[in-house]
Backbone as JSON Lines, residues from 0, in Angstrom:
{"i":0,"aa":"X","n":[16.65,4.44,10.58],"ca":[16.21,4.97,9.31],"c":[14.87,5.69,9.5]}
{"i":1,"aa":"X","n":[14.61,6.64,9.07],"ca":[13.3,7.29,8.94],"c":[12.42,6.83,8.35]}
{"i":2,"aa":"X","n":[10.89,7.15,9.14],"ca":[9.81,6.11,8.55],"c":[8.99,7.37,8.45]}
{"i":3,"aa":"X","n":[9.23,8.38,8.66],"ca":[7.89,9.97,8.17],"c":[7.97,9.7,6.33]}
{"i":4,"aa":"X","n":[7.35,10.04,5.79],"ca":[7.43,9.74,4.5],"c":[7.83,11.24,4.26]}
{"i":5,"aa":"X","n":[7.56,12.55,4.5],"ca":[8.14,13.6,4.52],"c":[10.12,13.34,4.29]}
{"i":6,"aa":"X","n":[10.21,13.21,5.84],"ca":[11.91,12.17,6.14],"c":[12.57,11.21,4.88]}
{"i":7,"aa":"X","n":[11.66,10.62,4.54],"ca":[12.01,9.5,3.93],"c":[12.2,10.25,2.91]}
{"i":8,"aa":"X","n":[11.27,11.02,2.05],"ca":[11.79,10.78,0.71],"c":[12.61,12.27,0.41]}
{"i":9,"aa":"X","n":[12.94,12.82,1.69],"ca":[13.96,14.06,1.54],"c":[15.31,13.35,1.84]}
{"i":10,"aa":"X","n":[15.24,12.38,2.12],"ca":[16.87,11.86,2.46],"c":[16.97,10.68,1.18]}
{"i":11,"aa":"X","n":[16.49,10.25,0.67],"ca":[16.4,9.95,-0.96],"c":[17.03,11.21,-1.73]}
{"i":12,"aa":"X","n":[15.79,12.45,-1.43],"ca":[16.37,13.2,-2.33],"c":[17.84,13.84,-2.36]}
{"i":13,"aa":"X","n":[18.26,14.22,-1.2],"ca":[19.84,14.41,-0.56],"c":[20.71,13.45,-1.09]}
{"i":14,"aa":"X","n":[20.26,12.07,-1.15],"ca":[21.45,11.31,-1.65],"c":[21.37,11.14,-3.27]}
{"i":15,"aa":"X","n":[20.35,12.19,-3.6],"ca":[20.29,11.99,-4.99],"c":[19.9,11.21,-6.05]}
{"i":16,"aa":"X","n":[18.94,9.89,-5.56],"ca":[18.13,9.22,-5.92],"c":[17.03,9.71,-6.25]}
{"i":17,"aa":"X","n":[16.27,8.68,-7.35],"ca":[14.94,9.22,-7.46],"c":[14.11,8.3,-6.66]}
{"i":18,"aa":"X","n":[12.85,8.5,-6.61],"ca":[11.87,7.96,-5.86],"c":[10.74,7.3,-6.29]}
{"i":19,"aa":"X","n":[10.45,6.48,-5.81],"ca":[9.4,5.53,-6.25],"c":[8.4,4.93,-5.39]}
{"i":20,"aa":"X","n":[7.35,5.2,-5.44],"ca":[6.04,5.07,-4.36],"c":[5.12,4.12,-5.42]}
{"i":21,"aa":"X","n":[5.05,3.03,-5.17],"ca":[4.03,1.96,-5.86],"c":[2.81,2.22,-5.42]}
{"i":22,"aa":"X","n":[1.6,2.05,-6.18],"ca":[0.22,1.82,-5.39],"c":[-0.51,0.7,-5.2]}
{"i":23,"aa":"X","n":[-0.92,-0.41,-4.46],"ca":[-1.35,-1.53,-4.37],"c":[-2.84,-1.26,-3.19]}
{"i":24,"aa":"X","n":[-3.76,-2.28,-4.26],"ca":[-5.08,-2.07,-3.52],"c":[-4.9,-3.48,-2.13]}
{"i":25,"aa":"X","n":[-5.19,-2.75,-1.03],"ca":[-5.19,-3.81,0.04],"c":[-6.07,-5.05,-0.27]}
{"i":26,"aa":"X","n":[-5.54,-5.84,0.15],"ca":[-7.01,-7.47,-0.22],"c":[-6.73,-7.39,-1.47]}
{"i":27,"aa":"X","n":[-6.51,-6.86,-2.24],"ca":[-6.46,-7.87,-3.83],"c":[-5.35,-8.57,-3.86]}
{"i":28,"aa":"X","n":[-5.36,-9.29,-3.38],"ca":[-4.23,-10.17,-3.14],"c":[-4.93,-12.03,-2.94]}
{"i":29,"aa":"X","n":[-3.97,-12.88,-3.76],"ca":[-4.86,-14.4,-3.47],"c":[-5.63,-14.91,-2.61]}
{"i":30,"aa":"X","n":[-4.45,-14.33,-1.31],"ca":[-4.71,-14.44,0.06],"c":[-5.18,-12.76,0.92]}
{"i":31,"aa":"X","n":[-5.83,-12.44,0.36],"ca":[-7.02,-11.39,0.83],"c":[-5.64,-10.62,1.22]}
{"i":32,"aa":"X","n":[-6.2,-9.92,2.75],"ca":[-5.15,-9.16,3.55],"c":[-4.33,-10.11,3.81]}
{"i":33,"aa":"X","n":[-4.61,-11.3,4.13],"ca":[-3.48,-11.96,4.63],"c":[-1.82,-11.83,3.83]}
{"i":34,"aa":"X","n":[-2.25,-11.5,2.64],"ca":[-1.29,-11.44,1.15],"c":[-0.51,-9.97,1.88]}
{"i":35,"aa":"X","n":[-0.93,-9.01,2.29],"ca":[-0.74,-7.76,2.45],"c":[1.07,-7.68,3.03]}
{"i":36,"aa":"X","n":[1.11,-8.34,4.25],"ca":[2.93,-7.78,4.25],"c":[3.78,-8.76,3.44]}
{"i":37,"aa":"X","n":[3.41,-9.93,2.71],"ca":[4.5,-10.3,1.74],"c":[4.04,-9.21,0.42]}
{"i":38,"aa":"X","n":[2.8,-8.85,0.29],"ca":[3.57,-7.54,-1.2],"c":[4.35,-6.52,-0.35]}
{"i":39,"aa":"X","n":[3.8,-6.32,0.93],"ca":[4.27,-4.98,1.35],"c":[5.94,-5.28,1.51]}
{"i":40,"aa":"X","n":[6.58,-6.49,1.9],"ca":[7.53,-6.67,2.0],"c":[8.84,-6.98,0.43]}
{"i":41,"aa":"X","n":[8.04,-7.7,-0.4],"ca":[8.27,-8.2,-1.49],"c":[8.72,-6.1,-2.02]}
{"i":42,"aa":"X","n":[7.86,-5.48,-1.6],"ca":[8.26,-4.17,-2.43],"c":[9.47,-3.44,-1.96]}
{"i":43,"aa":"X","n":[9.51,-3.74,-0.39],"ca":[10.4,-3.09,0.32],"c":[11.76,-3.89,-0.2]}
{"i":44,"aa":"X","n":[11.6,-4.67,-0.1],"ca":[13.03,-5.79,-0.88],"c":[13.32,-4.74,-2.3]}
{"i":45,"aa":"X","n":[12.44,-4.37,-3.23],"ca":[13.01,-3.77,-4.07],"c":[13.32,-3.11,-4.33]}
{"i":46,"aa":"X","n":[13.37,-1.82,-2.44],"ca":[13.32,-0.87,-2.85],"c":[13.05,0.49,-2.97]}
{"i":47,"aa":"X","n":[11.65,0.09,-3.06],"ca":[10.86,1.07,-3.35],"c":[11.09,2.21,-1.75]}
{"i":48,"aa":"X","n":[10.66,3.57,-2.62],"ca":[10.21,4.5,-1.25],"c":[9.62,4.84,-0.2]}
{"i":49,"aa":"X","n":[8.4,4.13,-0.8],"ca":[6.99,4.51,0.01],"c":[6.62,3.92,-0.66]}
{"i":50,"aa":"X","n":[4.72,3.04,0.18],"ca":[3.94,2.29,-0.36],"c":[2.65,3.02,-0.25]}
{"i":51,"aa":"X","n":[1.85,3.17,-1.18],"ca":[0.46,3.85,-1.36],"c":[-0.65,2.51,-1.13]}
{"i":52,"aa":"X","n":[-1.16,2.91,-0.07],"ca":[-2.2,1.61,0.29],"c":[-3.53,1.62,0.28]}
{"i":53,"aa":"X","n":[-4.11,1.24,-1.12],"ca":[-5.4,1.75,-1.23],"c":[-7.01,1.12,-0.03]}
{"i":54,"aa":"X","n":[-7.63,1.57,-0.36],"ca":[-8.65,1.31,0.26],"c":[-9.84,1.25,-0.13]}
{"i":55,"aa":"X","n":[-10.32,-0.28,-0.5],"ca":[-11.51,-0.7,-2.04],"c":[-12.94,0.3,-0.83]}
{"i":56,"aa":"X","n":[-13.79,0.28,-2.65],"ca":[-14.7,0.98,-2.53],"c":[-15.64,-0.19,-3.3]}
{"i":57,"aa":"X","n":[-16.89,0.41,-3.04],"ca":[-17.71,-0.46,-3.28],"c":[-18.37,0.68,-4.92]}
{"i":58,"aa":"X","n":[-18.39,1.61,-4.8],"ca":[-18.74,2.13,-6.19],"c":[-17.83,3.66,-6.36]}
{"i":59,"aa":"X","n":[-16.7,3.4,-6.72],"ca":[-15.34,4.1,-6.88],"c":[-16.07,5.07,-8.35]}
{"i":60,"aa":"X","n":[-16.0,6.11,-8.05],"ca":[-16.1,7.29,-9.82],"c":[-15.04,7.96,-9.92]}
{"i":61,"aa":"X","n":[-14.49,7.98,-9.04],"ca":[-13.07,8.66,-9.25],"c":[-11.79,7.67,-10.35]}
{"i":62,"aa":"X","n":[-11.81,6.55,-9.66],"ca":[-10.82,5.47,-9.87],"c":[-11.52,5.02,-11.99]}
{"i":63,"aa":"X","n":[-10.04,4.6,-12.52],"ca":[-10.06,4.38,-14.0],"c":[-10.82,2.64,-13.2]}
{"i":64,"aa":"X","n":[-10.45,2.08,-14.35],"ca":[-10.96,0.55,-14.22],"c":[-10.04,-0.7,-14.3]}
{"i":65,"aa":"X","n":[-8.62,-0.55,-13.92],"ca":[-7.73,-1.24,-13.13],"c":[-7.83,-0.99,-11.86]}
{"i":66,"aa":"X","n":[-8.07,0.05,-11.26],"ca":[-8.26,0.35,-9.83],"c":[-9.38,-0.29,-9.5]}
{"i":67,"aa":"X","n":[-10.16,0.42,-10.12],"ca":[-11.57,-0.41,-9.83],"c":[-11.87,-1.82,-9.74]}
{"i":68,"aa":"X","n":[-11.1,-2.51,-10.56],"ca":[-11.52,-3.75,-11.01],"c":[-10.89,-4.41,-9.16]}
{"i":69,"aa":"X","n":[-9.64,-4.05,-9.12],"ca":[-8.78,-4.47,-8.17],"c":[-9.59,-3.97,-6.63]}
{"i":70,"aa":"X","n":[-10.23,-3.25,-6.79],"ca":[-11.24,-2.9,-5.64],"c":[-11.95,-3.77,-5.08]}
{"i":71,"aa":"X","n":[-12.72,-4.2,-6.59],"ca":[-14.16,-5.11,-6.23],"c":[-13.2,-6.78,-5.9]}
{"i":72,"aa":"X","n":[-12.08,-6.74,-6.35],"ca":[-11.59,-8.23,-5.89],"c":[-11.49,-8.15,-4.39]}
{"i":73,"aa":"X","n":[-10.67,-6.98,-4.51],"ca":[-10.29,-6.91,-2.3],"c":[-11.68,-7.52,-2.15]}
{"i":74,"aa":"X","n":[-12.59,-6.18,-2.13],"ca":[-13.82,-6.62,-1.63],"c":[-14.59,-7.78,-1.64]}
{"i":75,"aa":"X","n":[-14.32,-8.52,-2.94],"ca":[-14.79,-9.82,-2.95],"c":[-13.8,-10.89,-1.82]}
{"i":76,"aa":"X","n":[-12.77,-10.58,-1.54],"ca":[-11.95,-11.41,-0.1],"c":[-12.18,-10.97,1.15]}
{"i":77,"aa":"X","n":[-13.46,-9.69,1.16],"ca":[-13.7,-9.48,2.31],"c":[-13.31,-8.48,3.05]}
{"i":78,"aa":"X","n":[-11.96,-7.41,2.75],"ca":[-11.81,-6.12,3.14],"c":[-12.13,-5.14,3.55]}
{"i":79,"aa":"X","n":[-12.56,-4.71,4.78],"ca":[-12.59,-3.67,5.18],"c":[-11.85,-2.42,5.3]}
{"i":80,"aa":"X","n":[-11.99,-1.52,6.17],"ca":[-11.37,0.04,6.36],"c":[-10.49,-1.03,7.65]}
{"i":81,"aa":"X","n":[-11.69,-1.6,8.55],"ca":[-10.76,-1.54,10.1],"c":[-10.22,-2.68,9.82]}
{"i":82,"aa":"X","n":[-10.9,-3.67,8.92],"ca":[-9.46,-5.25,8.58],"c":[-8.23,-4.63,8.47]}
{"i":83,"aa":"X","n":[-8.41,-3.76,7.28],"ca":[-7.01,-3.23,6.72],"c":[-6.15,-2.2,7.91]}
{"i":84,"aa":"X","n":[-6.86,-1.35,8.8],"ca":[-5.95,-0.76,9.54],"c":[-5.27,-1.79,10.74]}
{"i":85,"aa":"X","n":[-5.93,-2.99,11.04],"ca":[-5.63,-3.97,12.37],"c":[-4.5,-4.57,11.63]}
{"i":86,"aa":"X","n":[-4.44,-5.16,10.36],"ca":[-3.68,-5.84,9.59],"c":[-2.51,-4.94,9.43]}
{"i":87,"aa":"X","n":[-2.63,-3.61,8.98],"ca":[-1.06,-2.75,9.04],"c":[-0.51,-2.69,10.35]}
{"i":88,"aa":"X","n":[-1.13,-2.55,11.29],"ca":[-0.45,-2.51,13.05],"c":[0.67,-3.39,13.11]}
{"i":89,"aa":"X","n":[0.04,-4.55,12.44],"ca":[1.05,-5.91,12.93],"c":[2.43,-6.2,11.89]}
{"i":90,"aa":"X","n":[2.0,-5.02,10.45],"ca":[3.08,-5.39,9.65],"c":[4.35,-4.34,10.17]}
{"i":91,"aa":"X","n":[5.71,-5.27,10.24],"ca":[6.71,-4.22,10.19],"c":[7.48,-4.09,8.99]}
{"i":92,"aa":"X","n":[8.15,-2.69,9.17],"ca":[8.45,-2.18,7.55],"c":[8.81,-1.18,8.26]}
{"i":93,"aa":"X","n":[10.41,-0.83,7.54],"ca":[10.77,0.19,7.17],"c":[10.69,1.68,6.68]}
{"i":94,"aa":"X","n":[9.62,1.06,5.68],"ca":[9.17,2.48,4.54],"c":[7.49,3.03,5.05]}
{"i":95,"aa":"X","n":[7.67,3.5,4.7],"ca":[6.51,5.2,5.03],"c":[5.11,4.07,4.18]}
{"i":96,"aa":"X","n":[4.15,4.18,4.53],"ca":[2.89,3.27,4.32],"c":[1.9,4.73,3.97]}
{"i":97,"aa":"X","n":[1.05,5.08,3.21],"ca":[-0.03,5.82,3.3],"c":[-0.89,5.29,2.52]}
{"i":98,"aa":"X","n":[-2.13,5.05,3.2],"ca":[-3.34,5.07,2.97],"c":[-4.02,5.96,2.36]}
{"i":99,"aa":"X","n":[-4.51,5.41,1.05],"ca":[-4.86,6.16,0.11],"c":[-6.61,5.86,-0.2]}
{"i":100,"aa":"X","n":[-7.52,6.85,-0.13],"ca":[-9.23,6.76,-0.02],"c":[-9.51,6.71,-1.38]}
């Protein structure tokens, strides 16, 4: 199965499905990153196309204030840029992952 997210969601579109890309902030999760491949997996179970994988900020102006809020939690479990990229290495998955700033 194709994992380019390009790939991926043109062979969705060929079979005539629509598409669905969730966004979830890394570390806001109970269990910090550790939480990270049961949502990442929990989504793939449902489905979904692609996963948008955010990346908390410490003073976000772009982001509304669900994003935000969900930022400062990662960050309060400790999240980094390089936690979060060592932690995706080890998850496997199917679907197209992008990291979102």
């Amino acid at each position: 199965m194709p994992k380019t997210l390009t790939k991926k969601l043109n062979a969705i579109k060929a079979a005539g499905k629509g598409i669905f890309v969730p966004y979830i902030m890394a570390g806001d999760h109970e269990k910090g990153l550790d939480g990270l491949a049961e949502t990442i997996h929990f989504l793939e179970d449902l489905g979904v196309s692609a996963i948008e994988v955010g990346i908390p900020f410490s003073d976000p102006v772009a982001d509304g204030p669900v994003i935000e809020e969900a930022g400062l939690r990662s960050l309060a479990h400790g999240t980094s840029t390089q936690a979060l990229v060592e932690t995706l290495k080890t998850i496997e998955t199917e679907i197209p992952l992008v990291i979102m700033t």
